[in-house]
C-alpha positions, 0 to 999 in steps of 0.5 A: 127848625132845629137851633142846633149845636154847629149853630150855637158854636158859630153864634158864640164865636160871632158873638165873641168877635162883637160883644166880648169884652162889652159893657152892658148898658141896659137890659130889658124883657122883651116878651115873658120868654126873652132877655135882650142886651145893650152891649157897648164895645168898641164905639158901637152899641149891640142888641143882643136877644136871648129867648128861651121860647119853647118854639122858637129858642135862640140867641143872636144878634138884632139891629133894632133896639129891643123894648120892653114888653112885660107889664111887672118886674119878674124877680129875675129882672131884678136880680138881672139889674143886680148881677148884669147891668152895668157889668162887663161880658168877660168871656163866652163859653159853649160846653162841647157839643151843647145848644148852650152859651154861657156868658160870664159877666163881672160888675164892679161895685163901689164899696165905701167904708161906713162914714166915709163922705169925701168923694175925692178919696179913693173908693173900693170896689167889690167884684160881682162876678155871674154866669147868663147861661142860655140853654136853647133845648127846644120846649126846655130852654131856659135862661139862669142867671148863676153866681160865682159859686155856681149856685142858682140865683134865678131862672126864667123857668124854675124846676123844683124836685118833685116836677123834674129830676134835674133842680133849677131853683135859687140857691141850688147848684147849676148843672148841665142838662144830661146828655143822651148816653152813647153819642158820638162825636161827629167831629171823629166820625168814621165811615164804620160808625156811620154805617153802624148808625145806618144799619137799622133802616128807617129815616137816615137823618134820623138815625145820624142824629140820635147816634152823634152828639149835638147833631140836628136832622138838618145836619145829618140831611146835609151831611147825607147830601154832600155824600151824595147818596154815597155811605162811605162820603158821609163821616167826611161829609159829616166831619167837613161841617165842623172844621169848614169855615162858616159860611152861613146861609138862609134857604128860601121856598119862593120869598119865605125863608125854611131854613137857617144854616152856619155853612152853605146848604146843599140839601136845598135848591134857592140857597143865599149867603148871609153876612153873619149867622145873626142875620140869618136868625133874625131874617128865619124868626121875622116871620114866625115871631116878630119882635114888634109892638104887636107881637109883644102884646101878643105874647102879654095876652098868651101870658094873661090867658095861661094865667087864667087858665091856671087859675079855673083848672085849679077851680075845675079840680076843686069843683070835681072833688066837690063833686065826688063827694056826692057819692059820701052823701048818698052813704050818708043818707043809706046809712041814717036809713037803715039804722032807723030802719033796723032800729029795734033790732040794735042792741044797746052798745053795738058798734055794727049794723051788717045790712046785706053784707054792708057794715055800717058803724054806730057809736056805742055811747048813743042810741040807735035814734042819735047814730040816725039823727047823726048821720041825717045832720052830717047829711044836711050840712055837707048836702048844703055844700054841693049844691049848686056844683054841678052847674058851676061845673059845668060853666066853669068847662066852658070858660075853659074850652074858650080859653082853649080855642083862644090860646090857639088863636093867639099862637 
């Protein structure tokens, strides 16, 4: 199920007519992978969930108050207590046709001047000014938290340079992710470009959906749907679900919730309207993704097993490099042999024994008898290393493959 970009424009304009101009009174970490909000505005206090799950991103609206679910501080929560707390939303953005909403966040800190005690003057205060950008593109949504210069303070996942083109790390300057070259606007769509987009064959909502910018496949089916089977209706069909008003709705197979949409969906039989699209969300994600005690602890035991994982991968490469040195001892010991082997034909100072077209260095300023002995004693002492590698090896893949099957329980 896509969180698309009709989705994230009618989040943003909820969001805009509820928050907007809020004071954020608390935050806490739900899950490793989320970031929830207490906004004050108005009279009334709102709990606004930010995730950046890879299975489940989205941004809305939740009616329970968000707890806390990690164990340590992450240095972002720090810099969230910093830049965020105690701050004022100030405005909600969504760049044209992006899974993307960016909240710009003012704090106001009191700033005395040094030696000042008297609490009756008058005291400054120095404006923090940040950015919350909630990027909810799938297995890479993010949330980075970006200062008044646009450079990065910190992110939920840091890309560095040599793991991904596109830089998210501190003190880098923040860009959007690239868009795919060559979409269409969908809200200009003609019946020509969509027949262009259609003339391939193959899965029509597909097609639609890598021809027109921020465009999901459950759009497109929409759009294909309310045309009726009709090519020509589609660009109006497809440029309707921009310009109607919201409208949204959740469709049901039996009491289960399959779909979320911000407009009525006609591509399913058991369609209900919904007061707001936050609504729809929470009710969609309840089922896959409870924000309760358990699914929290849930989310605390991927986090252990992931960090486990990591710790005897990293073992696995160490003992397999272990390993193939194997294939040095055995050099080692040949070598040695041979030059005890072929030891009367080695003329004082030779630097190469040719052994079946083998070549094999000595070292001029020692005998034949000391270039053997050389290699028998290098042979020892990194034989005494490997031992034992290949059971450790081998214990350490089990460990592995239970922590595999654990990992897919616990998703």
């Amino acid at each position: 199920m896509n969180f698309d970009a009709l989705t994230t424009t009618a989040v943003v304009d909820e969001l805009r007519q509820t928050v907007l101009g809020g004071y954020i009174q608390h935050l806490v970490l739900p899950s490793p992978s989320s970031i929830g909000l207490e906004i004050y505005r108005a009279g009334r206090r709102y709990q606004l969930l930010l995730s950046a799950n890879p299975r489940h991103p989205r941004l809305h609206l939740v009616n329970s108050r968000l707890s806390r679910g990690v164990e340590t501080d992450p240095p972002l929560l720090l810099l969230l207590r910093k830049y965020v707390r105690n701050g004022t939303v100030e405005a909600i953005e969504q760049p044209e046709l992006e899974r993307i909403a960016i909240l710009s966040i003012t704090k106001y800190v009191e700033a005395r001047k040094e030696g000042e005690e008297d609490e009756d003057e008058d005291v400054d205060q120095d404006e923090r000014r940040c950015e919350l950008v909630v990027e909810l593109l799938g297995p890479r949504s993010n949330i980075i938290l970006v200062d008044d210069n646009n450079l990065i303070l910190d992110a939920l996942k840091r890309q560095p340079r040599e793991r991904s083109e596109r830089v998210v790390m501190p003190r880098e300057a923040y860009t959007l992710p690239p868009r795919p070259p060559g979409r269409r606007d969908p809200r200009l769509a003609t019946a020509e470009g969509i027949a262009a987009a259609l003339a391939g064959g193959g899965d029509a909502a597909k097609a639609l959906a890598a021809a027109y910018a921020g465009v999901s496949p459950q759009l497109a089916r929409e759009a294909l749907a309310r045309a009726a089977g009709k090519p020509d209706h589609t660009a109006d069909a497809l440029r309707s679900l921009y310009s109607e008003p919201f409208a949204p709705s959740l469709a049901f197979r039996g009491d289960e919730p399959v779909a979320f949409a911000p407009y009525h969906m006609a591509q399913f039989d058991d369609v209900r309207p919904v007061k707001s699209i936050s609504e729809a969300l929470h009710a969609f994600y309840a089922s896959a993704e409870q924000l309760t005690s358990h699914a929290q602890r849930r989310d605390r035991l991927i986090a252990q097993v992931q960090d486990i994982q990591t710790k005897y991968s990293r073992q696995r490469e160490a003992l397999e490099r272990e390993l193939a040195r194997a294939e040095t001892l055995e050099r080692l010991r040949w070598e040695g042999e041979m030059i005890f082997g072929y030891l009367h034909s080695i003329a004082p100072g030779q630097t190469v024994l040719d052994v079946e077209g083998r070549p094999i260095k000595l070292d001029p300023a020692k005998t034949p008898v000391e270039n053997a002995q050389a290699r028998f004693r290098e042979y020892d002492k990194a034989k005494g290393a490997v031992a034992g590698v290949p059971a450790r090896l081998a214990e350490t893949e089990g460990i592995l493959q239970y922590l595999d099957e654990t990992a897919a329980l616990l998703e």
